[in-house]
C-alpha positions as CSV (number, residue, x, y, z in Angstrom):
1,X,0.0,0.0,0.0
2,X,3.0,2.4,1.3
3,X,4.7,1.4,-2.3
4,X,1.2,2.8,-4.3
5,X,0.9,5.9,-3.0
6,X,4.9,6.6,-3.5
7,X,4.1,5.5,-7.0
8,X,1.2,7.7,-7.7
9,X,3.1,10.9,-6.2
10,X,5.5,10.1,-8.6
11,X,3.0,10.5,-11.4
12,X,2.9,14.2,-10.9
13,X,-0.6,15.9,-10.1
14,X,-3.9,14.5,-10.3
15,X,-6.5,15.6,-12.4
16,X,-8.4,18.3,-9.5
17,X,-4.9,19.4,-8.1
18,X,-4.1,21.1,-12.3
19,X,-7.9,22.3,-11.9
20,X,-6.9,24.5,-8.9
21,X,-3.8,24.8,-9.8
22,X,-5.5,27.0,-13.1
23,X,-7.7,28.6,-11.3
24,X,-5.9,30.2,-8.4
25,X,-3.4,31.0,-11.8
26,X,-6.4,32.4,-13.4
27,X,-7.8,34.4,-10.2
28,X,-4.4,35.8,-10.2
29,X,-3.8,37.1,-13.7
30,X,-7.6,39.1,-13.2
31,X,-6.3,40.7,-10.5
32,X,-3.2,42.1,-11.6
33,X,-5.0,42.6,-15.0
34,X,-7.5,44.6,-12.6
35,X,-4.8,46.5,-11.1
36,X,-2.8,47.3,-13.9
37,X,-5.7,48.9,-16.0
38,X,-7.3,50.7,-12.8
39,X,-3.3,52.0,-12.1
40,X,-3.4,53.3,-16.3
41,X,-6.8,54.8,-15.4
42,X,-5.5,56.8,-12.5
43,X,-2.4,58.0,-14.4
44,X,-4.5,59.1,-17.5
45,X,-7.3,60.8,-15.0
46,X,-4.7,62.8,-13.3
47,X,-2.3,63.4,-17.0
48,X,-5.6,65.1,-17.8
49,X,-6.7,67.0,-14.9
50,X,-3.0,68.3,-15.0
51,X,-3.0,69.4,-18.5
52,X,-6.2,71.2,-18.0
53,X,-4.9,73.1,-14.6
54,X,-1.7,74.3,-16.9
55,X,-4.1,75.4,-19.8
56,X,-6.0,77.5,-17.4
57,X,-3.3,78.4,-15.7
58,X,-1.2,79.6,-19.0
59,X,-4.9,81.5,-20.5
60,X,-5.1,83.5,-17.0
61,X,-1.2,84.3,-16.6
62,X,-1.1,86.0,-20.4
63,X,-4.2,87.8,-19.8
64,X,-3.3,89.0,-16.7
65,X,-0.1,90.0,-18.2
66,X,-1.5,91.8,-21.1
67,X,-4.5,94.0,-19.5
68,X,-2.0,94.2,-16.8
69,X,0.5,96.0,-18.6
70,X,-1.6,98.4,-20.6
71,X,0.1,101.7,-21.9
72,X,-0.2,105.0,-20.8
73,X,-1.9,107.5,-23.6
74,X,1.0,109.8,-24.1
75,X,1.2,113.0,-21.6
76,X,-1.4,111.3,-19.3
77,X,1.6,110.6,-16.8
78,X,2.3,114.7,-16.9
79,X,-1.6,114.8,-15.2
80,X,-1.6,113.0,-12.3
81,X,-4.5,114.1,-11.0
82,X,-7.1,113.0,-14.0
83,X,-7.6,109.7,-14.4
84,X,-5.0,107.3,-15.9
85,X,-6.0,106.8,-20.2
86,X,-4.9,104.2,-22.3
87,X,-3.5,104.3,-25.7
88,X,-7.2,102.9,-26.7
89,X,-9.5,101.2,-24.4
90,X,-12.8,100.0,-25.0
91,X,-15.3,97.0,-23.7
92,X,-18.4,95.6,-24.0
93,X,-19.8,92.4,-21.7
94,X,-18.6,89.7,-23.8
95,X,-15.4,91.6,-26.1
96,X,-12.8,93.7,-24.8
97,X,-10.2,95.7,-27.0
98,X,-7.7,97.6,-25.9
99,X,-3.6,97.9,-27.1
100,X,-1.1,96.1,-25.2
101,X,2.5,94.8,-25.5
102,X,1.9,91.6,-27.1
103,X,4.4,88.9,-26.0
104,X,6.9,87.6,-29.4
105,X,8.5,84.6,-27.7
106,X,11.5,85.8,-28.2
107,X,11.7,87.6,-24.9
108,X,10.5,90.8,-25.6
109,X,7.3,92.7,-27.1
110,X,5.5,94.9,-29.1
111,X,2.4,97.0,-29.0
112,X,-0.3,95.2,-30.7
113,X,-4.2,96.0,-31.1
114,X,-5.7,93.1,-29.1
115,X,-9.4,91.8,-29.2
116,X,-10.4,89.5,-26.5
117,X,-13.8,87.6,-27.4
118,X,-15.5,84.2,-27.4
119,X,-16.0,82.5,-31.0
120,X,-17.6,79.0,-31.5
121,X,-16.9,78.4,-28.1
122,X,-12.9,79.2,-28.1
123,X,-12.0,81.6,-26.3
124,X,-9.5,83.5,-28.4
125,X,-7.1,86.9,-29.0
126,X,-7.4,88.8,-32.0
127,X,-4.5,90.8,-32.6
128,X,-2.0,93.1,-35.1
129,X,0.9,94.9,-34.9
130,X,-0.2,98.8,-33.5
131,X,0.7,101.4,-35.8
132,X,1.3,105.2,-34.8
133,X,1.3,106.4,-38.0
134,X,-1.9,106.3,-40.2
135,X,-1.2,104.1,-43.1
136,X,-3.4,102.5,-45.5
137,X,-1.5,99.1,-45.2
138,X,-3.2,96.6,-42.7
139,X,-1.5,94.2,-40.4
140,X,-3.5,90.9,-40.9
141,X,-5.5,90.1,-38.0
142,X,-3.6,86.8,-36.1
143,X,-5.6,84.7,-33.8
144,X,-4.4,83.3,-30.7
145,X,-6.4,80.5,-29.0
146,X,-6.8,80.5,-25.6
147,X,-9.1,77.8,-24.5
148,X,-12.0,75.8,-25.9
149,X,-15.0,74.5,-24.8
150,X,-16.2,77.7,-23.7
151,X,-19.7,78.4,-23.5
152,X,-19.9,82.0,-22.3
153,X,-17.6,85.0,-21.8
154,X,-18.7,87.6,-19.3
155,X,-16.6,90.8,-18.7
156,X,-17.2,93.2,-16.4
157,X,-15.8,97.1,-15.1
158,X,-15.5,98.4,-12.5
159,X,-15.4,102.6,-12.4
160,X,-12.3,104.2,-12.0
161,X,-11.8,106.5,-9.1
162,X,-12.4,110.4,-10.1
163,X,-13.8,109.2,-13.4
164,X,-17.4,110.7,-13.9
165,X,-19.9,108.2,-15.4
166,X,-23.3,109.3,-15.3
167,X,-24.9,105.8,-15.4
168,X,-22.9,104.4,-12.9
169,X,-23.5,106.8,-9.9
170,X,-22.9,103.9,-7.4
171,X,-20.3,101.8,-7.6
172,X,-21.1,98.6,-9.1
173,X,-19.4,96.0,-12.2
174,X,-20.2,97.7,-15.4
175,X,-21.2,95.6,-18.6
176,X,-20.5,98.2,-20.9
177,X,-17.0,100.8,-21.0
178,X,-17.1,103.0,-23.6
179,X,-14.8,106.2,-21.0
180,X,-11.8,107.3,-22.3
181,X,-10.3,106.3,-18.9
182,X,-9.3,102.7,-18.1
183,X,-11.7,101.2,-15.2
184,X,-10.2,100.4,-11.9
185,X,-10.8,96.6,-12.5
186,X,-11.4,94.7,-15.1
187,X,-13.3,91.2,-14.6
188,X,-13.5,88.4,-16.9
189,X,-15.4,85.3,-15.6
190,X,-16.0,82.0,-18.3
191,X,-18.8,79.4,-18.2
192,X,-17.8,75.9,-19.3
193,X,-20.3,73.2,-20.5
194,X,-22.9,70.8,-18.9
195,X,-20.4,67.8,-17.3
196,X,-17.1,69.7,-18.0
197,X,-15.3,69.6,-14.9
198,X,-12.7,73.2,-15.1
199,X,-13.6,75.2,-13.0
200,X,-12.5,79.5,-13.7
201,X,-12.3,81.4,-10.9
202,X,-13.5,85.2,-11.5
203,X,-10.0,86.6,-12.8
204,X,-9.8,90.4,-11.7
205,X,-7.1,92.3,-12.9
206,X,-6.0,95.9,-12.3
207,X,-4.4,97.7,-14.8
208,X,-1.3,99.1,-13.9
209,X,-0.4,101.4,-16.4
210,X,3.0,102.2,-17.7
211,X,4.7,104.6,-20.7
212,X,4.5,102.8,-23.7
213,X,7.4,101.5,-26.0
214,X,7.4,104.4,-28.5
């Protein structure tokens, strides 16, 4: 008896011992199959949500950089008692133009007529090289996009102080600037889609005005 059990051991496994053998293999390869495409899902989830934070991120920097950094209308700096004007300056709720120094990626800048507005849902810059002198050659218009997916584009102003504005006799955000003075703030708030997931703070910016690159 001792002799036919040694013998069948040394047949290898039975028949049910392969059966488990499989399926504790199989339970095992599910799991780390499990793991490795919940780990993938993760690591795309958060590649996104990254992207996105750095898209917004980038759009709020250069526009805070641009209205920022709007130039002084020449001689307004010898009058500091009116308010501060801009080279040209003008808004509605959901377009703003004005002329600022327009990044060229090569470190430095030049004054360009700028048109922030909403277009198909992208939110985008329109913009040209500023010219002082009146010329009947026209920069083409070059379009900058900013962000998509965007479903409304609100802007707002806020009064600047000493500037007279008849409608606007208490304080309050403005949808419309048509002053030859630059408001005090300027607002621009963005609505995103049903189930799209950025979120835009209200981005206020105050101008600070400088002298412009002549």
């Amino acid at each position: 008896m001792h002799q036919l059990m040694v013998s069948r051991r040394q047949r290898g496994f039975t028949l049910l011992e392969m059966l488990v053998t499989l399926i504790v293999l199989g339970l095992l390869i599910i799991g780390l199959n499990r793991g490795v495409w919940t780990g993938l899902r993760i690591w795309g989830t958060q590649t996104r949500q990254i992207g996105t934070v750095a898209e917004l991120d980038s759009a709020a920097r250069l526009l805070r950089t641009l209205i920022g950094g709007i130039p002084l209308l020449p001689g307004t700096a010898a009058n500091p008692g009116s308010p501060p004007r801009a080279l040209s300056f003008s808004g509605t709720a959901d377009q703003l133009a004005f002329v600022a120094n327009m990044p060229t990626g090569l470190g430095g800048a030049r004054l360009a007529d700028i048109i922030l507005a909403l277009r198909n849902g992208r939110l985008i810059l329109l913009w040209k090289q500023h010219r002082h002198e009146q010329s009947g050659a026209v920069a083409a218009d070059v379009e900058t996009e900013l962000l998509r997916g965007v479903v409304r584009l609100e802007l707002g102003y806020w009064p600047t102080i000493g500037a007279t504005i008849d409608a606007n006799p208490t304080a309050t955000w403005l949808s419309k600037w048509d002053s030859p003075a630059v408001p005090q703030l300027i607002r621009i708030r963005l609505t995103f889609g049903t189930g799209d997931s950025r979120s835009w703070p209200d981005l206020i910016v105050a101008p600070t005005l400088a002298s412009p690159d002549m």
